[in-house]
Backbone as CSV, one residue per row, in Angstrom:
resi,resn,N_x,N_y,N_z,CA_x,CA_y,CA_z,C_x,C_y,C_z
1,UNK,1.809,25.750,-18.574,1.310,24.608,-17.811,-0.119,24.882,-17.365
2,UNK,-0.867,24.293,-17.643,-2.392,24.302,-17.162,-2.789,24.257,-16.006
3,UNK,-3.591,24.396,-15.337,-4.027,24.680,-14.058,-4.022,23.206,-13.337
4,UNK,-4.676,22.215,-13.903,-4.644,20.879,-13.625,-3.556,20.167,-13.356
5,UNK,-2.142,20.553,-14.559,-1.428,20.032,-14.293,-0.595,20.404,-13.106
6,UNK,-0.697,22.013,-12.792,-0.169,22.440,-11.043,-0.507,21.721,-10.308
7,UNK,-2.144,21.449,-10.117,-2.568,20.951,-8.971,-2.061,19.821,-8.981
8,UNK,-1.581,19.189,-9.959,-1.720,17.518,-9.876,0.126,17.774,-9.645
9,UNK,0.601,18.573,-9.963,2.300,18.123,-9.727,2.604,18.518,-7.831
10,UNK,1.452,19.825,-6.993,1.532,19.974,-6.182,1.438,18.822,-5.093
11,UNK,0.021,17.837,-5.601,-0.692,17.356,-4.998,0.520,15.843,-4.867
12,UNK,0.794,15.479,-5.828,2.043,14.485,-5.671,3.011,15.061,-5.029
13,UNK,3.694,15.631,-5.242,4.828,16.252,-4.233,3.759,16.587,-2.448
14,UNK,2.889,16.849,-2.530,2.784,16.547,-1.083,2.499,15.359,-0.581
15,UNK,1.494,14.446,-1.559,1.996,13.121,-1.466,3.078,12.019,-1.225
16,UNK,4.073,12.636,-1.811,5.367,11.923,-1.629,5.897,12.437,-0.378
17,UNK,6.184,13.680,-0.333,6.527,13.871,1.381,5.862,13.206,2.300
18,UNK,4.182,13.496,2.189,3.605,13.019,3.283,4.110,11.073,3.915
19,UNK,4.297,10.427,2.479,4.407,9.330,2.383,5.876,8.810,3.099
20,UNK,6.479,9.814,2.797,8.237,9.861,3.568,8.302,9.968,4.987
21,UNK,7.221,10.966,5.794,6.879,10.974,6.661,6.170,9.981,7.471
22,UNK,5.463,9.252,6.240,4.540,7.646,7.066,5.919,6.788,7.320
23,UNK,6.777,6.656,6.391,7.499,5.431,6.371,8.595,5.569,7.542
24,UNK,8.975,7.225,7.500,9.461,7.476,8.646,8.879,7.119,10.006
25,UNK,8.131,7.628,10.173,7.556,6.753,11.404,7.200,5.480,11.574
26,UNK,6.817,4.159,10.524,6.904,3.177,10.726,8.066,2.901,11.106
27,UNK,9.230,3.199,10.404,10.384,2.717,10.733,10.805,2.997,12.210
28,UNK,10.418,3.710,12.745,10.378,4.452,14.620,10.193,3.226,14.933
29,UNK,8.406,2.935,14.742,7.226,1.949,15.520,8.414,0.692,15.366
30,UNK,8.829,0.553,13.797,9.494,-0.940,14.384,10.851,-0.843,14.953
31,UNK,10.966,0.203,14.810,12.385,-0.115,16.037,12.603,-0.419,17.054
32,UNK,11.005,0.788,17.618,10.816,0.256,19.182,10.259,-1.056,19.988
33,UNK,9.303,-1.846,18.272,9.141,-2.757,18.746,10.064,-3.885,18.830
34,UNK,11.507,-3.509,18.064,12.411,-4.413,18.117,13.054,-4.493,19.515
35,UNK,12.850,-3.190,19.958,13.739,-2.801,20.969,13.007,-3.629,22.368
36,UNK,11.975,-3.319,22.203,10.716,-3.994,23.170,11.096,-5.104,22.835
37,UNK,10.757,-6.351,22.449,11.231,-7.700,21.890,12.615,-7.935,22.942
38,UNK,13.636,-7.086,22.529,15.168,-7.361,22.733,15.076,-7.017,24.720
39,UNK,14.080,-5.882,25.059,13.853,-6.309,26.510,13.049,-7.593,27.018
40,UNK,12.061,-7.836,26.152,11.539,-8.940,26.416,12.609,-10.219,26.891
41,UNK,13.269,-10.498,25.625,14.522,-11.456,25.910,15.449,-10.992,27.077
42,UNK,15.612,-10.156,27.397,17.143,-9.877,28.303,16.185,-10.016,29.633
43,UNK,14.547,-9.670,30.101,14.201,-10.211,31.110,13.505,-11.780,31.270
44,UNK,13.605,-12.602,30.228,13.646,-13.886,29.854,15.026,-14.730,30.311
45,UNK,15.960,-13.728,29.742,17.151,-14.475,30.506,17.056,-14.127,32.003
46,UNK,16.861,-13.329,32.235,17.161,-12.996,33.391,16.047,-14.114,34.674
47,UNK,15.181,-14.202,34.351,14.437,-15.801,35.018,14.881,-17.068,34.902
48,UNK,15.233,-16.990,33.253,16.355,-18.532,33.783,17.012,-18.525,34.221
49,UNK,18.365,-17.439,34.746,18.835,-17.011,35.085,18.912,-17.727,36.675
50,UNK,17.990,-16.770,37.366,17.539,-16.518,38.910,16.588,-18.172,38.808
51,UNK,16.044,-18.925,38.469,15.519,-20.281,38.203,16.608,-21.439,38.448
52,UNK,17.938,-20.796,37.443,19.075,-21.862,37.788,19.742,-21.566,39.004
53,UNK,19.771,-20.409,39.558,20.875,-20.049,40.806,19.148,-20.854,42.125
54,UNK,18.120,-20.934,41.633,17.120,-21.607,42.861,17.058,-22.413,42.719
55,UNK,17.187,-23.582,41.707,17.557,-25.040,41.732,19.044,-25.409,42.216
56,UNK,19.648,-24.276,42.050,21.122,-24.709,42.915,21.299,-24.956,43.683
57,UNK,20.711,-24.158,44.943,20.311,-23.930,45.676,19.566,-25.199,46.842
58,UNK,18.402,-25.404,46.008,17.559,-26.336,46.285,18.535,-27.708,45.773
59,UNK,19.413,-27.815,45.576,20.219,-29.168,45.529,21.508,-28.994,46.369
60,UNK,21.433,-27.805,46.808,22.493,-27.547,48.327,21.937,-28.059,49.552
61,UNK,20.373,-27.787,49.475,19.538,-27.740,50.679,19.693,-29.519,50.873
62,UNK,19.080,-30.009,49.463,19.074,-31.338,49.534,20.663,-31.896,50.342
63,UNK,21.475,-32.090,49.351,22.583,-32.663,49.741,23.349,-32.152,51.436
64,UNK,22.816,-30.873,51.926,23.522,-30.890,53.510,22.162,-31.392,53.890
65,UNK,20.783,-31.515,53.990,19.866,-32.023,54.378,20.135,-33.917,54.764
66,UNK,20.621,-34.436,53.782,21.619,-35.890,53.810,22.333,-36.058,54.779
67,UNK,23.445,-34.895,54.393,24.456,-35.179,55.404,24.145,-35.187,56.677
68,UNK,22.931,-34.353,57.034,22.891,-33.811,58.485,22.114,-34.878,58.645
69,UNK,21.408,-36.052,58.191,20.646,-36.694,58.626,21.513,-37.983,58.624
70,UNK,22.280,-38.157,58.059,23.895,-39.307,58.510,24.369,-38.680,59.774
71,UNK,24.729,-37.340,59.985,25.439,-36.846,61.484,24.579,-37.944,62.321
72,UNK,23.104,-37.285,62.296,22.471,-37.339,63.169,22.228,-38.904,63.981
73,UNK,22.406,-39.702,62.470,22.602,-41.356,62.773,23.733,-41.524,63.462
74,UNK,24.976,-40.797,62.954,25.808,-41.148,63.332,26.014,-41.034,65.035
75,UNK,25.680,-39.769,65.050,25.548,-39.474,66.960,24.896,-40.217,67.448
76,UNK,23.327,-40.950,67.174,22.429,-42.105,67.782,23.355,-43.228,68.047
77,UNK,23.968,-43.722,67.155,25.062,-44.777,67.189,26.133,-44.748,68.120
78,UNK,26.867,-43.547,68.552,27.371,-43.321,69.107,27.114,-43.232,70.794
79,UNK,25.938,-42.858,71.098,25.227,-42.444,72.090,25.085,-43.709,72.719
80,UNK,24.598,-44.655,71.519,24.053,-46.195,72.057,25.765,-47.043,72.377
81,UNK,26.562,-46.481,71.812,27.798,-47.232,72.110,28.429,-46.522,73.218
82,UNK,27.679,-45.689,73.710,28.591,-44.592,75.288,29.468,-43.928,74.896
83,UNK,29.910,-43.682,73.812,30.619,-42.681,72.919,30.220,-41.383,72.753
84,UNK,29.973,-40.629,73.502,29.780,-39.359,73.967,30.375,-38.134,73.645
85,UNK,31.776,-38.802,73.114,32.834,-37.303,72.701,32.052,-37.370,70.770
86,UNK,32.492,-38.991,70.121,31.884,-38.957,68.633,30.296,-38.013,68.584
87,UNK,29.636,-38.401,69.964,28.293,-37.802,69.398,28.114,-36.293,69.341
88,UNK,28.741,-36.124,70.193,29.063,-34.726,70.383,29.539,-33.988,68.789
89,UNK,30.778,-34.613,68.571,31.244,-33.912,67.131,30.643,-34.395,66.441
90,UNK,29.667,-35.534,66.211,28.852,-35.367,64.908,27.121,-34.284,65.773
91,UNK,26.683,-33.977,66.450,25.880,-33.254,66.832,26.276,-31.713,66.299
92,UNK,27.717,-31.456,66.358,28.540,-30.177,66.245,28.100,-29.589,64.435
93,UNK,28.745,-30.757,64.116,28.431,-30.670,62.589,27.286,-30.296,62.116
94,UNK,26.317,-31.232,62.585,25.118,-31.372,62.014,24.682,-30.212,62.723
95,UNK,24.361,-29.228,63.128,24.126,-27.904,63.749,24.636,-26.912,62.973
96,UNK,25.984,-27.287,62.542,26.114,-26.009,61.283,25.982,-26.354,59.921
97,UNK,25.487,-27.221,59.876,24.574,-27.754,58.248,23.180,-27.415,58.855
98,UNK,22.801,-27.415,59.937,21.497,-26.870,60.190,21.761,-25.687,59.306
99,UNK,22.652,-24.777,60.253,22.837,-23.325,60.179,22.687,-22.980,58.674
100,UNK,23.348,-23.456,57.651,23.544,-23.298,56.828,22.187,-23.937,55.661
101,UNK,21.659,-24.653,55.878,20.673,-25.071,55.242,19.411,-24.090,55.660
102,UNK,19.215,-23.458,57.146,18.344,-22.299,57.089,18.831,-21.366,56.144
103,UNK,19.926,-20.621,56.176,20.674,-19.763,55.365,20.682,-20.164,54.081
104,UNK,20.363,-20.904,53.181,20.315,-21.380,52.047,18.888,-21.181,51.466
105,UNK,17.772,-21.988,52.976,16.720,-21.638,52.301,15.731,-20.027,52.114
106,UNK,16.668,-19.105,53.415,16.034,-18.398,53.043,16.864,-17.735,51.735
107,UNK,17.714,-17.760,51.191,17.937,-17.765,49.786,17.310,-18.160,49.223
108,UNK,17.079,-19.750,49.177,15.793,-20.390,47.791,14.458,-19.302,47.739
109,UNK,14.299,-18.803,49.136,12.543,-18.189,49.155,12.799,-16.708,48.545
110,UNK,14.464,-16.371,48.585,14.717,-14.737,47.949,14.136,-14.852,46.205
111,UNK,15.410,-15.896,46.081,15.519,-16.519,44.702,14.133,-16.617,43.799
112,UNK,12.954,-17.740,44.740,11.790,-17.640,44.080,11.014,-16.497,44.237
113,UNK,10.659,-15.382,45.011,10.739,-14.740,45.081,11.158,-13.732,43.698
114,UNK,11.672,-13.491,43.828,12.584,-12.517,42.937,12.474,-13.368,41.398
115,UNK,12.268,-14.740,41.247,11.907,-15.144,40.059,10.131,-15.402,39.538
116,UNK,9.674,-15.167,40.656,8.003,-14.509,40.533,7.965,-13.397,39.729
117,UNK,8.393,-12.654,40.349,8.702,-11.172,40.443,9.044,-11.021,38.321
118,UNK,10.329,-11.377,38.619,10.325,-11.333,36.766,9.802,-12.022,35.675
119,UNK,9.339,-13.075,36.521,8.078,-13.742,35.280,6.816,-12.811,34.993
120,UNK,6.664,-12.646,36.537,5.392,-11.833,36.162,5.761,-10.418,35.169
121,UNK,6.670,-9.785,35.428,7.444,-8.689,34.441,7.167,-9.393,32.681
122,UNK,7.939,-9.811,33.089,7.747,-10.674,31.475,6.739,-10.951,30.984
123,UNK,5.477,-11.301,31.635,4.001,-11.741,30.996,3.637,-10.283,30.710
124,UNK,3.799,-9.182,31.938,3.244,-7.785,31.437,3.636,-7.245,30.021
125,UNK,5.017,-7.216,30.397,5.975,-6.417,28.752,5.443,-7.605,27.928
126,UNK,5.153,-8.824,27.492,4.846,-9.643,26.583,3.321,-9.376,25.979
127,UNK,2.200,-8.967,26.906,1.294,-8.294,27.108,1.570,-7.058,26.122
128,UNK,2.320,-6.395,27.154,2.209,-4.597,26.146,2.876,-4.723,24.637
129,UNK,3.872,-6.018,24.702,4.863,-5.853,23.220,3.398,-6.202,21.900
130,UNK,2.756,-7.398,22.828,1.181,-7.731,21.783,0.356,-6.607,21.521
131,UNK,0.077,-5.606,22.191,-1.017,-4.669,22.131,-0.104,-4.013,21.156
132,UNK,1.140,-3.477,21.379,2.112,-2.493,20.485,2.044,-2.945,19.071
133,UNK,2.422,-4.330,19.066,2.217,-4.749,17.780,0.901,-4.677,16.942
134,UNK,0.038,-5.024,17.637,-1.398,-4.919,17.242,-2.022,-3.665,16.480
135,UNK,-1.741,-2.651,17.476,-1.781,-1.205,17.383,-0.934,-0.638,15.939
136,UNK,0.879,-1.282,15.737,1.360,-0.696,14.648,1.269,-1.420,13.734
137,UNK,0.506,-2.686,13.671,0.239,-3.422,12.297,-1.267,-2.717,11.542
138,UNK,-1.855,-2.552,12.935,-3.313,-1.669,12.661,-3.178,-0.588,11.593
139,UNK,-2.030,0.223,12.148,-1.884,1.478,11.672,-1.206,0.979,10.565
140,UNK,0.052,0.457,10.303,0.238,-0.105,8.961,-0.812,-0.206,7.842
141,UNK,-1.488,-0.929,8.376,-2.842,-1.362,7.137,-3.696,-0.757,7.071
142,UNK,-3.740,0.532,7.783,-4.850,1.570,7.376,-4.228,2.591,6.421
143,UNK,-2.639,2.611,6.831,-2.113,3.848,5.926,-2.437,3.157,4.609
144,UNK,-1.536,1.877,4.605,-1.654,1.011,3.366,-2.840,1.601,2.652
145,UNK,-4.483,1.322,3.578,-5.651,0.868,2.589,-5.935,2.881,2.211
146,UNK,-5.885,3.573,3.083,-5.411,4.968,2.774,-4.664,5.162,1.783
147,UNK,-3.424,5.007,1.350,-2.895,5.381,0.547,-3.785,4.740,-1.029
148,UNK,-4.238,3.753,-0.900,-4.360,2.178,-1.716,-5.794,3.868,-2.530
149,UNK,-6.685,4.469,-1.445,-7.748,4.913,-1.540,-7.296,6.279,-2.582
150,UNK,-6.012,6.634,-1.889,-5.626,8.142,-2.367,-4.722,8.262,-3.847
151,UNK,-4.526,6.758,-4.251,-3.856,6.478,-5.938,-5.276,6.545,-6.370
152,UNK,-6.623,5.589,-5.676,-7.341,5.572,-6.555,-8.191,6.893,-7.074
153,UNK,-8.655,8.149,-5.888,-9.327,8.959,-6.085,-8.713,9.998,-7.003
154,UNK,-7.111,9.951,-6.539,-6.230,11.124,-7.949,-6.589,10.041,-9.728
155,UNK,-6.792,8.979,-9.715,-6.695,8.121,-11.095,-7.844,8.172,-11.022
156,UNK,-8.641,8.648,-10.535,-10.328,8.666,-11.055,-10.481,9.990,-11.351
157,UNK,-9.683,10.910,-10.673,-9.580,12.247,-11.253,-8.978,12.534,-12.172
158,UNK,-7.924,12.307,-12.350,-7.191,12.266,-13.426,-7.849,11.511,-14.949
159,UNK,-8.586,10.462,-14.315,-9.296,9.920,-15.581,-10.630,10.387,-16.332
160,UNK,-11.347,11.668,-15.050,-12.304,12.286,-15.388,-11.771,13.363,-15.940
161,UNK,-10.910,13.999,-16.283,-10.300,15.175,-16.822,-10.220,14.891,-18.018
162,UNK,-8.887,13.617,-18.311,-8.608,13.489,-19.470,-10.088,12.661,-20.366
163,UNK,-11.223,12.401,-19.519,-12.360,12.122,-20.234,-12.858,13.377,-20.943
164,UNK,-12.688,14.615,-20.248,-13.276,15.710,-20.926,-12.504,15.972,-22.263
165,UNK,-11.179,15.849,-22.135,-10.282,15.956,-23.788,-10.476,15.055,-24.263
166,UNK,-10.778,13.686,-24.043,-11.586,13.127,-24.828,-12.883,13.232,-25.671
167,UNK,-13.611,13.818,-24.832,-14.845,14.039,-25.401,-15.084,15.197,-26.259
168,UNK,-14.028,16.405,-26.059,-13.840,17.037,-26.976,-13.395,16.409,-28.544
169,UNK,-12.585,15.305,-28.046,-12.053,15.172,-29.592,-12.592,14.263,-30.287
170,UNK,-13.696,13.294,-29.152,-14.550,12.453,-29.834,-15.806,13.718,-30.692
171,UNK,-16.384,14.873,-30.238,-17.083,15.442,-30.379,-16.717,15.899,-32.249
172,UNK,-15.496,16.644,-31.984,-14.746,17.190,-33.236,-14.594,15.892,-34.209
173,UNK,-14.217,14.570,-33.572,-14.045,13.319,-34.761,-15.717,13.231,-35.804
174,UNK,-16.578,13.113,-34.120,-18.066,13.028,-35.098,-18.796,13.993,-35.880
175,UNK,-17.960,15.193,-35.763,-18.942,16.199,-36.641,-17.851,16.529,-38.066
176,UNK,-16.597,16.026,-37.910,-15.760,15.975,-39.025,-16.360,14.441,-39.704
177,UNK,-16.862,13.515,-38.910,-17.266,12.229,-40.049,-18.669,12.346,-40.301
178,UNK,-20.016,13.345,-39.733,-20.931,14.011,-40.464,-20.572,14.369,-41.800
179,UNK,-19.840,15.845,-41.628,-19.472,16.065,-43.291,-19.234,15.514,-44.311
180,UNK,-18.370,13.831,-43.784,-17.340,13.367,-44.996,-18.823,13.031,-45.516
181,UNK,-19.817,11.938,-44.183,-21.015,11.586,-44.642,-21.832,12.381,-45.837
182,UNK,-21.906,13.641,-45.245,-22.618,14.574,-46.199,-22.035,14.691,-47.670
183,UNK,-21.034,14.760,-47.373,-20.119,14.910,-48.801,-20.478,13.512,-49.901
184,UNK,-20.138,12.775,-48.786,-20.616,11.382,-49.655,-21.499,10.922,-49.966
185,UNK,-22.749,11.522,-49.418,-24.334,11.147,-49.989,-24.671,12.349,-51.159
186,UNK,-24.028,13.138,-50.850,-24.064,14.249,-52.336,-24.008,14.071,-53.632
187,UNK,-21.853,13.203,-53.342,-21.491,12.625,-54.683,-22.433,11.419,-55.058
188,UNK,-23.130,10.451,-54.098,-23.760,9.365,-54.498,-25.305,9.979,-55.393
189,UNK,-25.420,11.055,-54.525,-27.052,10.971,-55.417,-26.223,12.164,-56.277
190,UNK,-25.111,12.903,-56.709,-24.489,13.319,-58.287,-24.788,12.249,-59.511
191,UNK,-23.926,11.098,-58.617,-24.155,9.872,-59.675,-25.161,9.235,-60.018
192,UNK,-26.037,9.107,-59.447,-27.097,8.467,-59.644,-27.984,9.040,-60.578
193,UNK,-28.118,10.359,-60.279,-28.888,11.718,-61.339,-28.045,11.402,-62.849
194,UNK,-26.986,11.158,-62.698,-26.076,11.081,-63.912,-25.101,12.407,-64.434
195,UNK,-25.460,13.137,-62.985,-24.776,14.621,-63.585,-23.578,14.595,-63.728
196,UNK,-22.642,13.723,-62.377,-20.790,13.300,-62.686,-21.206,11.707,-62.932
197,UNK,-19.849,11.416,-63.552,-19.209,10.092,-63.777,-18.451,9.835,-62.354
198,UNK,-19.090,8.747,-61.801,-18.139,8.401,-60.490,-16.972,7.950,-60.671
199,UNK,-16.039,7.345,-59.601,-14.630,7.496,-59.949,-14.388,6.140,-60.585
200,UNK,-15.408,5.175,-60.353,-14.526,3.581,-60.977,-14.788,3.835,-62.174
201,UNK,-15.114,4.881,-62.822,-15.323,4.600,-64.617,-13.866,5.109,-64.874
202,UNK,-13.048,5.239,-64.455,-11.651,5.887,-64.512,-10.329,4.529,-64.063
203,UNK,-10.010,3.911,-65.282,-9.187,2.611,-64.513,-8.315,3.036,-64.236
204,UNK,-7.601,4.492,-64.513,-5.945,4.771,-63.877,-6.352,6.132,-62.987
205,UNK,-7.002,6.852,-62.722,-7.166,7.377,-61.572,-8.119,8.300,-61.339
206,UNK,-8.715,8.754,-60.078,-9.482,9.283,-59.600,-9.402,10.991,-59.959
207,UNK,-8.777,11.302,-60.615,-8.606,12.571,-60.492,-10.082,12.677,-61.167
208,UNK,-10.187,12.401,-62.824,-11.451,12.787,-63.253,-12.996,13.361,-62.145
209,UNK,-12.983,11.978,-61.497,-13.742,12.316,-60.714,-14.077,13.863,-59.630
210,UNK,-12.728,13.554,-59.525,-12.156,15.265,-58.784,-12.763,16.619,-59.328
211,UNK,-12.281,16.423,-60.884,-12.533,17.507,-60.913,-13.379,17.925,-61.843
212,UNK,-13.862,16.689,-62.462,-15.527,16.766,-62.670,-16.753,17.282,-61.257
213,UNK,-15.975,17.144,-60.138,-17.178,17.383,-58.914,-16.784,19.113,-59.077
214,UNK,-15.458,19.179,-59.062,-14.894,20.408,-58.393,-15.440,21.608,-59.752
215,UNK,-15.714,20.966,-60.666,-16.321,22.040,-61.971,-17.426,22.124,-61.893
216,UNK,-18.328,21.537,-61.131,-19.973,21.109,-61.370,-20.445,22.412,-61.006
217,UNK,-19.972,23.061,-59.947,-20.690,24.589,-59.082,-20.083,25.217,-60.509
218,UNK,-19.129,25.185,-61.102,-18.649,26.375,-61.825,-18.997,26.725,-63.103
219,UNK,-19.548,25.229,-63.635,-20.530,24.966,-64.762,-21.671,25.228,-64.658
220,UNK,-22.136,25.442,-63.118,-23.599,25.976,-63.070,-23.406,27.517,-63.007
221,UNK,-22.325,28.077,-62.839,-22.495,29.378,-62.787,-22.338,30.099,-64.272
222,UNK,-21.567,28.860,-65.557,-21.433,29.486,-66.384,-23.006,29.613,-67.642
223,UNK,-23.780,28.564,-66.751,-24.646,28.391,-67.682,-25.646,29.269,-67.007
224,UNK,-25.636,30.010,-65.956,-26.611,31.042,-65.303,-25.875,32.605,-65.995
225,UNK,-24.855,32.150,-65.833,-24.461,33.755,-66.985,-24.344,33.656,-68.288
226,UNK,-24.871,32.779,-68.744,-25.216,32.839,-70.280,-26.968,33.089,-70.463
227,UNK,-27.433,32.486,-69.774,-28.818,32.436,-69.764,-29.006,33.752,-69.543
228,UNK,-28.138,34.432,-68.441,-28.909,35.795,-68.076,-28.662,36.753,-69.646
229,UNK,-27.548,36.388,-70.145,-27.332,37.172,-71.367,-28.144,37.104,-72.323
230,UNK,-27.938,35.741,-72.708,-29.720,35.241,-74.063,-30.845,35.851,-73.409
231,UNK,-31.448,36.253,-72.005,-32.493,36.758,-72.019,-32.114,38.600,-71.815
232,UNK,-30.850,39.114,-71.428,-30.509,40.523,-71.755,-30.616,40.885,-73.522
233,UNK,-30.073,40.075,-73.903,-30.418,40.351,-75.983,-31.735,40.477,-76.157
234,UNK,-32.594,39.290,-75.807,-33.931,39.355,-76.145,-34.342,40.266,-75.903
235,UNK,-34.633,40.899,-74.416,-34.829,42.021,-74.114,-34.614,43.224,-75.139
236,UNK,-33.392,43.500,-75.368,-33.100,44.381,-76.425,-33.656,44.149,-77.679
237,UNK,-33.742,43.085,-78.231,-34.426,43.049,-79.316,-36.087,43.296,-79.461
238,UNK,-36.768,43.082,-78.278,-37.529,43.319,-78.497,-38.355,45.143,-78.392
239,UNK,-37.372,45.290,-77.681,-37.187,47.003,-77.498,-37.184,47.777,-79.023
240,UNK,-35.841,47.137,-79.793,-35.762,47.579,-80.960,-36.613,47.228,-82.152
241,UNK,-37.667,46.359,-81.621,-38.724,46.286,-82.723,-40.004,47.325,-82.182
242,UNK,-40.237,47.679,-81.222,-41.282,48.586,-80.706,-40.954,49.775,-81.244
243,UNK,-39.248,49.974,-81.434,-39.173,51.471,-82.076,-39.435,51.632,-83.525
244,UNK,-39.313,50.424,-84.345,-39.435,50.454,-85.514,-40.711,50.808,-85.422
C-alpha cells in the first residue's frame, strides 16, 4: 500500500469518527431544544391555566357584587317601610358578600399576579429557546459548510495526485507516439527513395512489407561484406603482381 493511500484511508477514518461525533452532538442540541420547547408549552399552560382560575374569579366578584347591591336595595326598602328586623337580615348578608368579595379579590390580585409572573417567564425562556436555536442552526451550517470544504480539499488532493499518474502516463503515451512517428516518417521517405515497396502494393497482406523493412539493415550488411571482400582480393592481387 503506498504512502498516499495510508494517509488517505487514515484521514477518512478520522473523518468519519469525527463526523459521528458532530452528529452526536447535534442530536444533544436538538433534544434539548425539544426539551426547551416542551417547557416552553407546560409554562404556557400553566398561564392559561392561572388566567382561567382569574376570570373565575372576577365573575365571582361580579355576581356577589349584584347580589350585595339587591341586599342593599332591599334593606333601603325595608327601612322606608319601618321594617327594621328585614333590613337588618338583608344588611347581615350583604356584609358577608362584602366579606367574601374582599377575599376573592385579594385572590384575583394573587392570581394576576402570579399570571404576570409566568408570562413574563415565558417571554424570557421564548427569548433563550430563539437565541438556542439561532446559535444550533448557526453551528449546523458551519459544520455543514466545513465539512462541504473538507470533501472538497481531500478531492482536490486526491485529484492532484492522481494528476501526477497521469502525467506520467500521458508523458510515456507521447514519447511511445514520437517513435511510432519516427518509425513512420522512415518507412515513408523508404518509399519514396524506392528502396521498399510499401504495403498497398500487396492486395492480400502486409507481411511483404514487413519483411522487406525488416531485411533492409541486413541487406546492407550483406552488401558491406561483400564489398569488403572484392576489395580484400584486389588487394591480393595486386600484391601478387608486384612479386612477379
Amino acid at each position: 500500500m503506498s504512502i498516499w493511500k495510508r494517509l488517505t484511508r487514515i484521514f477518512r477514518s478520522r473523518t468519519n469518527r469525527d463526523a459521528g461525533d458532530i452528529e452526536a452532538l447535534k442530536e444533544k442540541l436538538d433534544e434539548s431544544y425539544r426539551s426547551q420547547l416542551a417547557l416552553l408549552q407546560q409554562v404556557r399552560r400553566g398561564v392559561a391555566d392561572v388566567a382561567t382560575s382569574r376570570k373565575r374569579v372576577e365573575l365571582q366578584i361580579t355576581q356577589l357584587n349584584q347580589q350585595g347591591a339587591q341586599l342593599d336595595a332591599a334593606a333601603r326598602t325595608a327601612v322606608a317601610n319601618g321594617n327594621d328586623d328585614a333590613a337588618r337580615a338583608a344588611l347581615t348578608r350583604k356584609v358577608t358578600l362584602d366579606k367574601a368579595v374582599a377575599d376573592l379579590t385579594a385572590q384575583h390580585a394573587g392570581l394576576k399576579t402570579e399570571e404576570d409572573r409566568l408570562e413574563d417567564s415565558a417571554r424570557q425562556i421564548q427569548v433563550q429557546i430563539e437565541q438556542f436555536r439561532l446559535r444550533k442552526d448557526t453551528l449546523s451550517a458551519r459544520h455543514t459548510a466545513a465539512a462541504a470544504r473538507s470533501e472538497i480539499n481531500s478531492a482536490t488532493t486526491g485529484i492532484s495526485s492522481q494528476m501526477g499518474e497521469v502525467g506520467q502516463a500521458v508523458k510515456a503515451a507521447e514519447q511511445r507516439t514520437r517513435e511510432l512517428e519516427a518509425h513512420a516518417d522512415a518507412v515513408d521517405e523508404l518509399v519514396r527513395e524506392g528502396i521498399i515497396t510499401g504495403p498497398g502494393h500487396d492486395p492480400h497482406s502486409t507481411e511483404a512489407f514487413d519483411e522487406q523493412f525488416d531485411s533492409l539493415s541486413s541487406t546492407t550488411d550483406v552488401d558491406r561484406q561483400l564489398d569488403a571482400l572484392k576489395s580484400g582480393i584486389s588487394t591480393g592481387d595486386e600484391h601478387g603482381q608486384d612479386k612477379v
